[in-house]
Phi, psi and omega in degrees: 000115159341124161244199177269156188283163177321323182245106178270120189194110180343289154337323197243324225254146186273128205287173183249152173332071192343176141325132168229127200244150168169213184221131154217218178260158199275168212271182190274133166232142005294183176277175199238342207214124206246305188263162186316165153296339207261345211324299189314348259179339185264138178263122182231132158224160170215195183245181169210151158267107162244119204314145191085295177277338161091228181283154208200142184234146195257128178232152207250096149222164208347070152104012205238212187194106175225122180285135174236046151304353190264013186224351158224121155287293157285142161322332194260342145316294172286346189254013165254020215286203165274327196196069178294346159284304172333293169272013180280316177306301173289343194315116142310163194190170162236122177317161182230274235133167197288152185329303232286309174356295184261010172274273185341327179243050172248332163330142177276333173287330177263328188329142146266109213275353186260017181206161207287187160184157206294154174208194187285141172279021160214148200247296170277336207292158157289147187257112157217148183249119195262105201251191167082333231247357174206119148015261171335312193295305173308343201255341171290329176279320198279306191307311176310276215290306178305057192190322165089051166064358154288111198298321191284334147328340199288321212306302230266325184292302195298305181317322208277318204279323155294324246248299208269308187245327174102210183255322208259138204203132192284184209275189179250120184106348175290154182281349168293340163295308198294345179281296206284347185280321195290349181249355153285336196255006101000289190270001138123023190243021166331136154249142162304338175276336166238034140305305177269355179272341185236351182298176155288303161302122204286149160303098149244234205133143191268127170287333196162108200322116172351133182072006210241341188294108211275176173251216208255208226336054178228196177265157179233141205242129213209152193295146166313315198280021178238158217231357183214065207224161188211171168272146159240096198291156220199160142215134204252160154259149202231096184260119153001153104341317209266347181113332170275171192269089179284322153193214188202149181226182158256186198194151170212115167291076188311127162225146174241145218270309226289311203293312211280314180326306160346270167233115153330312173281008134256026170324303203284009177265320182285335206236307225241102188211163177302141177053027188262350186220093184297111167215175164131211344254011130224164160305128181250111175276153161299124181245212158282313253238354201199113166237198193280319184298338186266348168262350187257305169300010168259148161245139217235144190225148183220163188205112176262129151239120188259193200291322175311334201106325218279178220194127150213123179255157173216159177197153185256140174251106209279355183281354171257007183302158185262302179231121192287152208314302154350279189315319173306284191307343193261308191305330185291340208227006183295279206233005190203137166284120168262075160342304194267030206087173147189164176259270174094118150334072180322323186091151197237165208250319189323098174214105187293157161227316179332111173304129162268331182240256168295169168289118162095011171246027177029197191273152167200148175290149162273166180270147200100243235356139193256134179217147163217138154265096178244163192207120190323312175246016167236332157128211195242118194239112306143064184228136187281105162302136163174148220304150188297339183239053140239028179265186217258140170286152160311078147247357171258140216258199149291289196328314166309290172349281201280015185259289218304287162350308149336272182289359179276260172357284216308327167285298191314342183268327171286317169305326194272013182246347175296308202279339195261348158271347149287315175291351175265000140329285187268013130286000195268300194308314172284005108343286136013242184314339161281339196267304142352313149284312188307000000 
């Protein structure tokens, strides 16, 4: 297993592109474009919502969208499978139409409800997330909790805590963290964030309840009240049960800064609100052609456009990560069984600062805002901000899940008891008729 170098440090490691904020024209919604550059080649699944039949999985094949639910009823089927690009690549299916058709009819405002449209590509797993996990990003939690979630505060916060520690930070768990931890807390300037940014022990945290995961051309959702929030562009894992890492997708970790800034012990008020937790927009399972080394060696890119014109790019460098990916997945599984699986958030080095509206209030979303979270070989994650309680609500369910599921079967078996008493139908006359020659 890869491991991470001793020192993550900006300086030794090659940075990724700072934030870059400015104005143009705002960008076209829905989004038009999805898929991986590799596509032809990536073994992908996702879900549809098809009417009548309800959520339904999917494999991406040249350029088309065919369902094999009757050989996975869930995603969480297949990624508990033995070998899941294998059996997804042999799955027999039925075409549905081409992505792009039905990414067009995904959108909530324009849909046509008489035809499918796209949904998060995973279904049973648990949604969890890994915080903490790049150097910038950690130094970014300690400014929230010195400041108490005041944004016009940070500037000034951000200097001292550079100051104090610099950009470069040993790997975690190292004995130069425990050295460096033993001279914060000396001076009396500890954080609970760079306990876990520097600790042995990883953040990790539930994103969002089974099924609450929203995909790519929907809305994505940040609290009215909150006034200092950002996107977190990601790349997820797609873990086992058994622990292994079967592939990856992206993801934006919706956060709100000002709430979590407060109190630590309101994360689960910061991360976890309807539609706050964005993923897709499919899984690329690992083959020969995509492994875990081609996910430790990506870069994650993000672009906010609001109705106004302003613009901001950004980009992750998964080669500046603190603790490698491996490791992040053995901690999740570490003290607790997932049967159905889970998924997990890596976490991002993306902490916008640059003011978007007054001096000294760093970035915050506007409601519109357009943000994709991209990746070369993962494809494109696409979602329109707007307060979490106008986004489309959370109602279908597990129960739902296993009513629909059910009721699937259960027609699929009178059609198949349907098609074998027709066939014993034109087995009788031509019997007959054989017997008759004779």
């Amino acid at each position: 297993m890869t491991q991470p170098p001793e020192q993550v440090s900006p300086s030794a490691v090659p940075a990724a592109a700072p934030p870059v904020a400015g104005r143009r024209a705002p960008a076209s919604w829905p989004p038009t474009a999805v898929l991986p550059v590799d596509s032809q080649i990536a073994t992908l699944v996702g879900r549809v919502w098809r009417p009548g039949l309800g959520p339904s999985v999917v494999a991406v094949r040249n350029g088309e969208l065919i369902d094999v639910t009757d050989t996975f009823p869930t995603v969480r089927d297949l990624t508990e499978s033995d070998n899941p690009a294998k059996a997804l690549s042999e799955a027999p299916g039925e075409p549905l139409g081409p992505v792009d058709a039905i990414l067009a009819n995904t959108p909530p405002e324009t849909r046509d409800t008489t035809r499918p449209h796209l949904l998060a590509p995973v279904d049973l797993h648990v949604v969890k997330a890994a915080g903490v996990t790049f150097a910038a990003s950690m130094l970014e939690r300690v400014i929230e909790e010195r400041v108490r979630g005041d944004a016009g505060a940070a500037a000034d916060a951000r200097a001292d805590i550079h100051a104090l520690i610099g950009t470069t930070t040993p790997r975690p768990g190292s004995p130069e963290a425990a050295t460096l931890r033993e001279v914060l807390v000396a001076e009396g300037r500890w954080s609970q964030y760079l306990e876990v940014g520097l600790g042995p022990d990883a953040e990790i945290f539930t994103k969002a309840p089974v099924l609450a995961a929203v995909g790519t051309a929907v809305d994505a959702g940040v609290r009215r009240d909150s006034t200092w929030n950002n996107p977190e562009p990601e790349v997820v894992l797609v873990v086992s049960s058994a622990g292994t890492i079967v592939g990856a997708t992206l993801g934006n970790d919706v956060n709100l800064r000002d709430i979590e800034g407060r109190s630590a012990l309101l994360l689960p008020q910061a991360k976890d609100n309807n539609a706050s937790a964005a993923l897709g927009p499919f899984v690329r399972l690992f083959d020969t052609g995509f492994t875990l080394d081609d996910v430790r060696a990506a870069t994650v890119t993000l672009t906010v456009d609001g109705e106004d014109g302003y613009h901001l790019d950004g980009e992750s460098s998964m080669t500046m990560i603190s603790r490698d990916p491996a490791d992040l997945a053995a901690q999740l599984l570490s003290s607790h069984c997932y049967p159905d699986g889970a998924v997990l958030y890596l976490g991002t080095m993306f902490a916008p600062t640059a003011d978007r509206h007054s001096p000294g209030l760093g970035f915050t979303h506007d409601d519109g805002d357009v943000v994709t979270v991209a990746s070369p070989r993962l494809g494109a994650l696409t979602n329109r901000i707007r307060p979490a309680d106008a986004c489309e609500p959370w109602t279908f369910g597990i129960a739902d899940l296993m009513r629909t599921l059910t009721t699937r079967a259960a027609a699929a078996a009178v059609a198949a008891d349907a098609d074998a008493d027709a066939a014993a139908a034109d087995r009788g006359p031509a019997a007959e008729r054989s017997r008759g020659a004779l």
